[in-house]
C-alpha positions in Angstrom: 0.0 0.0 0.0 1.6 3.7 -1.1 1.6 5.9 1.6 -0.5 8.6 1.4 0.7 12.2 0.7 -0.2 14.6 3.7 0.0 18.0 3.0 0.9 20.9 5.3 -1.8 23.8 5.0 -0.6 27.5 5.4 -3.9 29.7 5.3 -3.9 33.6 6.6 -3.9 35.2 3.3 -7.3 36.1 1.8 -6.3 36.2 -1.8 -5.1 33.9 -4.5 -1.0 33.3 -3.8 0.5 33.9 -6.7 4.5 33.6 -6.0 6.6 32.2 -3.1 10.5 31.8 -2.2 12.4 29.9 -0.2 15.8 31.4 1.7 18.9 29.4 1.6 19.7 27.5 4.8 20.6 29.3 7.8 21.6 28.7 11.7 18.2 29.5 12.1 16.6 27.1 9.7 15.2 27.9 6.1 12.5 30.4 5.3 9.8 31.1 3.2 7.5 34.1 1.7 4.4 34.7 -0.1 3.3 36.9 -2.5 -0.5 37.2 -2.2 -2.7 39.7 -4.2 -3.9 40.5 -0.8 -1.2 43.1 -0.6 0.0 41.5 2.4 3.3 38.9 1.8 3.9 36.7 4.4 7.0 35.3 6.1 7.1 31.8 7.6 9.2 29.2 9.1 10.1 27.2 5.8 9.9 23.1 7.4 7.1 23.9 9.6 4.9 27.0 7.5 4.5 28.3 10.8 3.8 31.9 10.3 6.4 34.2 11.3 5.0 37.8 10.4 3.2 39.8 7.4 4.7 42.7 5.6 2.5 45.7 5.3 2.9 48.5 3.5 1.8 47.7 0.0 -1.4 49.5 -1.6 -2.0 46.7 -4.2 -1.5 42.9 -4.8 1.9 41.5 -4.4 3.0 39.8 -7.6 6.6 38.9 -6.3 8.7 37.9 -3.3 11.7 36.8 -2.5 14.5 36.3 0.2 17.8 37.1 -0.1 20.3 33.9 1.0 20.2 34.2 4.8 17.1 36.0 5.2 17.7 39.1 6.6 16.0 40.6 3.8 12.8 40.3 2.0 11.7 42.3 -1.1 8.3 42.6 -2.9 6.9 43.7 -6.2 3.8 44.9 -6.4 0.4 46.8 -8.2 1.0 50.1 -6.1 3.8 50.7 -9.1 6.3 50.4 -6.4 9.2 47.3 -5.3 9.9 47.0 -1.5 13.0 45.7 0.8 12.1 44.9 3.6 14.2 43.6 6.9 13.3 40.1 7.2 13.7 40.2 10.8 12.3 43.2 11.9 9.5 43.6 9.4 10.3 47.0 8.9 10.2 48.5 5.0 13.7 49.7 4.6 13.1 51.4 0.8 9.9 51.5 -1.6 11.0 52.2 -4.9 8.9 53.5 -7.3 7.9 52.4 -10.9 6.0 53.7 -13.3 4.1 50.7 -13.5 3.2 47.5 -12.0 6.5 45.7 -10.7 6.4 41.8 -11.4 9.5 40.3 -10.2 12.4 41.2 -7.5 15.8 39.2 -7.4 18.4 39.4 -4.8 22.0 39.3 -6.4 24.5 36.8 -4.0 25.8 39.6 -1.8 22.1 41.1 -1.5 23.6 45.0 -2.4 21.8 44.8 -5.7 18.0 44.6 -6.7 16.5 43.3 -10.0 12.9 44.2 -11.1 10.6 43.7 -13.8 7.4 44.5 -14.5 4.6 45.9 -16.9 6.5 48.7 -18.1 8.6 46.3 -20.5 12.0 47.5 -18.3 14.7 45.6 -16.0 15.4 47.9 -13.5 18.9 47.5 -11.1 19.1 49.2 -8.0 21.8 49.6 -6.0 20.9 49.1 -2.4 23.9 50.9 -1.0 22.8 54.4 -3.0 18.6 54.8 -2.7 18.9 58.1 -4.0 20.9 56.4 -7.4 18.5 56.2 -10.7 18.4 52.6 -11.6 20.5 51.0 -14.4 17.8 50.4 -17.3 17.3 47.6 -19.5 15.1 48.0 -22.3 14.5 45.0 -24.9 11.4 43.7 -24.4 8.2 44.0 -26.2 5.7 43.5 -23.5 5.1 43.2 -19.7 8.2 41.3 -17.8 7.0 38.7 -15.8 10.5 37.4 -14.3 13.9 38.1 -14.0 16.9 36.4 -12.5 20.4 37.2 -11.6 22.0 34.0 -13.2 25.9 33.1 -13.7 27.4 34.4 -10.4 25.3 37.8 -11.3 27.0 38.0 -14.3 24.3 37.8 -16.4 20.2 38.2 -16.1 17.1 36.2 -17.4 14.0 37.8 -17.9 10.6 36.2 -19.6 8.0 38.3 -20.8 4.2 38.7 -22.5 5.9 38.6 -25.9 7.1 34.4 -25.5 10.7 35.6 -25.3 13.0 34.3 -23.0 16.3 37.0 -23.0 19.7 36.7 -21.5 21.9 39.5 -20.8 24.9 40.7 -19.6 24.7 42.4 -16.4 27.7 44.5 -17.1 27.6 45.7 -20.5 23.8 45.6 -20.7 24.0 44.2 -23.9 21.7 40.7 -25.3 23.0 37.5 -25.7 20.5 35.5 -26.2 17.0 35.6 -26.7 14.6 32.3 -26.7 11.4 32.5 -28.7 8.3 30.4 -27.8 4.8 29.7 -29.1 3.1 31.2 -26.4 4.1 33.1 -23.1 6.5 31.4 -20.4 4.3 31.1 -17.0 7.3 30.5 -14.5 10.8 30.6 -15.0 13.4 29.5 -12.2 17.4 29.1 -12.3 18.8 26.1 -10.0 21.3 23.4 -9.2 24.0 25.9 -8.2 22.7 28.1 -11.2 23.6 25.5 -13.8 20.2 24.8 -15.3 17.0 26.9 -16.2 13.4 25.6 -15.9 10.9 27.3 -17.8 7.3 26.0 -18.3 4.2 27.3 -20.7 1.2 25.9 -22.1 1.8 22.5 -20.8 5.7 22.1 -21.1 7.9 22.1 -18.6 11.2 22.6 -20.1 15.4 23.0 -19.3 18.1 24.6 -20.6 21.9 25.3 -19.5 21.2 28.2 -18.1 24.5 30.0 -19.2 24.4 28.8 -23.1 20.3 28.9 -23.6 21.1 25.1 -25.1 17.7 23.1 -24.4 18.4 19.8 -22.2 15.0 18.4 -22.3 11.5 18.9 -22.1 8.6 17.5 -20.9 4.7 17.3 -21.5 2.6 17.7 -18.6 -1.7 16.5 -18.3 -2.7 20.1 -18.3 -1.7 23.4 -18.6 1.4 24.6 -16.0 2.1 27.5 -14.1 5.0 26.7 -12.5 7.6 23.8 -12.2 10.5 23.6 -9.6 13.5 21.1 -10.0 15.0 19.1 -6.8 18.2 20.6 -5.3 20.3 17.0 -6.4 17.9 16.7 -9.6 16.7 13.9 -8.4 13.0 14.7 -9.2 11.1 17.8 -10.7 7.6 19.1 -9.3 4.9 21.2 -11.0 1.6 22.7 -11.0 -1.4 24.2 -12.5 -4.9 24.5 -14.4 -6.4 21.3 -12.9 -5.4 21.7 -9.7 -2.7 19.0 -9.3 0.8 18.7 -8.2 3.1 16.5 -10.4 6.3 15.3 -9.5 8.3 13.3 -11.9 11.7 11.5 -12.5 14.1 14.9 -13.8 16.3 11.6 -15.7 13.5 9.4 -17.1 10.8 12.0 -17.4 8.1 9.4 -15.9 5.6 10.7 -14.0 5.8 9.4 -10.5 2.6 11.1 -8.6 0.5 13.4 -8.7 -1.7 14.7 -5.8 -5.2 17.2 -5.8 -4.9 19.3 -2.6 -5.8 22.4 -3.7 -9.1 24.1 -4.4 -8.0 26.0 -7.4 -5.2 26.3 -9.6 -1.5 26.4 -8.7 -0.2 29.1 -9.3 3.8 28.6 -7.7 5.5 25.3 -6.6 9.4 25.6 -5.1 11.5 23.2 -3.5 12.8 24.1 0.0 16.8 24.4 -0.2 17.6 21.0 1.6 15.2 19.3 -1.0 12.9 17.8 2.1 10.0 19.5 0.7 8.1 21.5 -2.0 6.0 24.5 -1.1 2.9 25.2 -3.7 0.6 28.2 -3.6 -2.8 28.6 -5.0 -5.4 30.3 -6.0 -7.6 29.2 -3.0 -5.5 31.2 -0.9 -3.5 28.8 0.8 0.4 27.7 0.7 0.9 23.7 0.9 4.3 21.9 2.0 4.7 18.4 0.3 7.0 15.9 1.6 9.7 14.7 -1.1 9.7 11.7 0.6 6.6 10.8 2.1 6.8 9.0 5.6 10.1 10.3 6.6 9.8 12.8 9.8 10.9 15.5 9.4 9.6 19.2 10.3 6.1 19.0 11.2 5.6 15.5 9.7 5.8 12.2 11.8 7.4 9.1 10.8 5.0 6.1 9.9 5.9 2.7 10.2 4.5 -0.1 7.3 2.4 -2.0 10.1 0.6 1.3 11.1 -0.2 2.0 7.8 -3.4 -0.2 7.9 -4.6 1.0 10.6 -8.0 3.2 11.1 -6.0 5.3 13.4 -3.5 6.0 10.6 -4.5 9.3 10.3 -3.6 10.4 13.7 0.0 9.5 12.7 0.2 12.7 10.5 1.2 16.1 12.3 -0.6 18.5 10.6 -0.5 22.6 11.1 -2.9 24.6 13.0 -4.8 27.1 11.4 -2.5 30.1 10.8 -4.6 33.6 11.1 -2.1 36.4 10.3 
């Protein structure tokens, strides 16, 4: 008998989630963050979802989030035409920088001095965190609304994917194209990992990667439905996604084969991550909530409690499973 998955429910926000990070490991564990077009992006312990504390500030929804590597920082993107860093331990908004439209995407680079955005106003915009009062570096290329970019290559270089099924690479110093990847119809998610080595991009229902410094295509795969998002294990062991029909997918990144999928969601995924240690994969949705999946089911770990093969027949099995309180932020 398979054991069953048990998911971890995150609720507080009252809005479809529509992105979420993960922070690199830490002496204080890993953590995570929401983007929510509640306006309000949430920070929580990453192996448990307990919730940690909400940002406020923002006058719209929150279409980004992300962490810098050892969470002391947070930054948002956002309707209000503005990008936020935050301190991620405090809470406190430490600059709101203002766009002329609405910001899509944030990115840390490695030392966390520099901010990338993108957003509807077709531009990547670098700040330099050091100088607030500094204009941006501006790159313009792109024919429609940006909805990610990355630093990529030791911040060497940046990815962006926008409305116009491009997929650009640049160089971060000279500002200049590299390489531009052109699809049938718009790239829904885009994420760099394995020590920046390789790109996953998903649209329509492809979940696709390349070497993320040459653009070179290593495989692709076809999904059941339409995906949103797809996030590959930290040893590439396996490769998640989600989307249209509710589901989460995880399949074999060597074979391709899909090896399970699971329906705990009450509306489309929109975001699915891994967690930096690989243990588990976070998924937020349009029902509001954030999910945490074990990668291996049955192991304890976090929240989660190990279950032995005689327990599993059980009518008490149930009990065996930790599961979260409800979380109201």
């Amino acid at each position: 008998m398979a054991m069953r998955q048990t998911p971890l429910t995150c609720s507080g926000h009252t809005r479809p989630v529509v992105d979420l990070a993960f922070s690199g490991i830490t002496p204080y564990g890993y953590f995570l963050i929401s983007a929510c077009k509640d306006g309000k992006p949430m920070l929580r312990q990453g192996d448990t979802g307990d919730w940690i504390g909400t940002f406020l500030g923002h006058k719209g929804a929150v279409w980004g989030a992300t962490l810098n590597t050892d969470a002391t920082k947070a930054a948002t993107a956002a309707a209000d035409f503005t990008a936020k860093v935050w301190d991620a331990v405090s809470g406190d908004e430490v600059l709101s920088l203002a766009h002329k439209h609405i910001v899509k995407s944030v990115s840390f680079t490695q030392d966390s001095n520099c901010l990338l955005t993108g957003g509807n106003d077709k531009l990547l915009r670098i700040y330099d965190l050091s100088k607030p009062d500094a204009a941006p570096q501006e790159i313009a290329g792109h024919s429609s609304a940006i909805k990610k970019s990355l630093w990529c290559n030791d911040d060497t270089q940046i990815l962006s994917a926008a409305e116009d099924k491009t997929v650009r690479l640049w160089d971060s110093r000279s500002m200049e194209e590299v390489k531009t990847l052109i699809f049938d119809t718009s790239v829904s998610s885009m994420e760099c990992v394995a020590d920046g080595e390789i790109l996953v991009i998903t649209y329509g229902k492809t979940i696709a990667f390349y070497n993320a410094l040459s653009l070179d295509l290593i495989k692709s795969v076809e999904a059941p439905a339409s995906i949103n998002s797809a996030s590959l294990h930290p040893e590439k062991d396996f490769f998640v996604a989600g989307g249209d029909d509710f589901k989460l997918y995880k399949f074999d990144y060597s074979t391709k084969e899909e090896l399970e999928s699971y329906k705990g969601h009450f509306g489309p995924v929109h975001c699915v991550r891994f967690s930096p240690d690989g243990e588990l994969y976070a998924s937020g949705s349009e029902d509001g909530t954030l999910r945490l999946w074990q990668t291996a089911v049955g192991k304890t770990y976090g929240l989660w409690k190990c279950v032995l093969p005689e327990d599993l027949g059980t009518e008490n099995s149930e009990q065996l499973y930790s599961s979260t309180p409800e979380i109201k932020a």
